[in-house]
N, C-alpha and C positions, 0 to 999 in steps of 0.2 A: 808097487811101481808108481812111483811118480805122473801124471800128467801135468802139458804144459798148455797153455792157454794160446791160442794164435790166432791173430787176427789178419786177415787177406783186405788186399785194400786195391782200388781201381777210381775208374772215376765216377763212372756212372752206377755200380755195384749189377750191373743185368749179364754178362756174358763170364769176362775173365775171373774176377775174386766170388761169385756165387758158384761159378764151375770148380774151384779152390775147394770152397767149402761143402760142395756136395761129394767129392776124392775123399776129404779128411773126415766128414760127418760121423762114421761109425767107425774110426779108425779109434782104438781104445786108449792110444799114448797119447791123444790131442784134445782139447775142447777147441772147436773154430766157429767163427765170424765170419762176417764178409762185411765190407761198408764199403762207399765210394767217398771220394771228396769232392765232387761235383752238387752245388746247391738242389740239383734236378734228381740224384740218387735216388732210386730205389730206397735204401737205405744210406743216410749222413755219415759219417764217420762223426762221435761225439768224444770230448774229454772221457766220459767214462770208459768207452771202447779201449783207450790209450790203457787207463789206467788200469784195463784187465788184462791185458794181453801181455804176456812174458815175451813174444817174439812179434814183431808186423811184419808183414810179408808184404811189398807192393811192390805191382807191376811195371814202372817204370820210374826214372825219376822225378818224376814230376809231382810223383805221388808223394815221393819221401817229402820234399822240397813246401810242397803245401801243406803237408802234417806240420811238419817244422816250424812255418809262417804262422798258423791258427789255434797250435798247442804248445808254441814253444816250455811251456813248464813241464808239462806232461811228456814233451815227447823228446824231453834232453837226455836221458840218461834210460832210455828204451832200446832194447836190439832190435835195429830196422835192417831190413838188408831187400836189395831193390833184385827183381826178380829176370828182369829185362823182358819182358810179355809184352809185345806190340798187340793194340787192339784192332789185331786183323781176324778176330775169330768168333766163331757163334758159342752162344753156353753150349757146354760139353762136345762141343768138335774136337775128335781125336786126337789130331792135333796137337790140340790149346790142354787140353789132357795131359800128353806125352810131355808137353813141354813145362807145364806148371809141376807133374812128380818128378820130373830130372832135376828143377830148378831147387824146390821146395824141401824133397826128402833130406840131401845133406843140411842143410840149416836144420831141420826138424831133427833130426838124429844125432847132431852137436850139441844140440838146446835143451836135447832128453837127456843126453850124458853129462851136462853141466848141471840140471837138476838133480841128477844123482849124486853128484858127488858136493855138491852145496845147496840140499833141501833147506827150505824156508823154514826160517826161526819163529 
């Protein structure tokens, strides 16, 4: 079985995309990240991030939108898909839980079936 690589994105990387990546951390179809795009993050979101990640997952669009601005090369021809996650929640509130594997799972599950059926050369 295939894995896909995913990276969660936010701004500050402390609540919404590290609660992402602790859902997906021992799930065995994913390898996950978390970055923010905020200069203050936790963790930066860096070119290299871009360039591992088969699917971005971010919380809002603002997130897409500044990926775009500061990697344009790296982040043209990426599946990004914006998750719509307002930062009104604490890391790992129910919630913010419920709402990142409703949002997440379909994109993850399309991502894993497009790896199957066009694994890497």
């Amino acid at each position: 079985m295939n894995t896909i690589n995913v990276l969660f994105v936010c701004s500050k990387n402390q609540w919404r995309s590290p609660t992402a990546e602790a859902i997906y951390r021992r799930d065995d179809r994913v390898s996950v990240r978390s970055r923010g795009t905020a200069k203050a993050a936790v963790q930066t979101i860096r070119a290299s991030d871009i360039a591992w990640a088969n699917v971005i997952l971010v919380m809002e669009d603002k997130h897409r939108q500044r990926i775009l601005a500061a990697f344009p090369g790296e982040a043209k021809f990426k599946l990004m898909h914006v998750l719509d996650i307002p930062d009104d929640y604490r890391f790992m509130d129910d919630e913010l839980v419920e709402l990142i594997r409703s949002a997440a799972e379909p994109i993850i599950a399309v991502s894993l079936d497009e790896s199957q059926r066009f694994p890497p050369r």
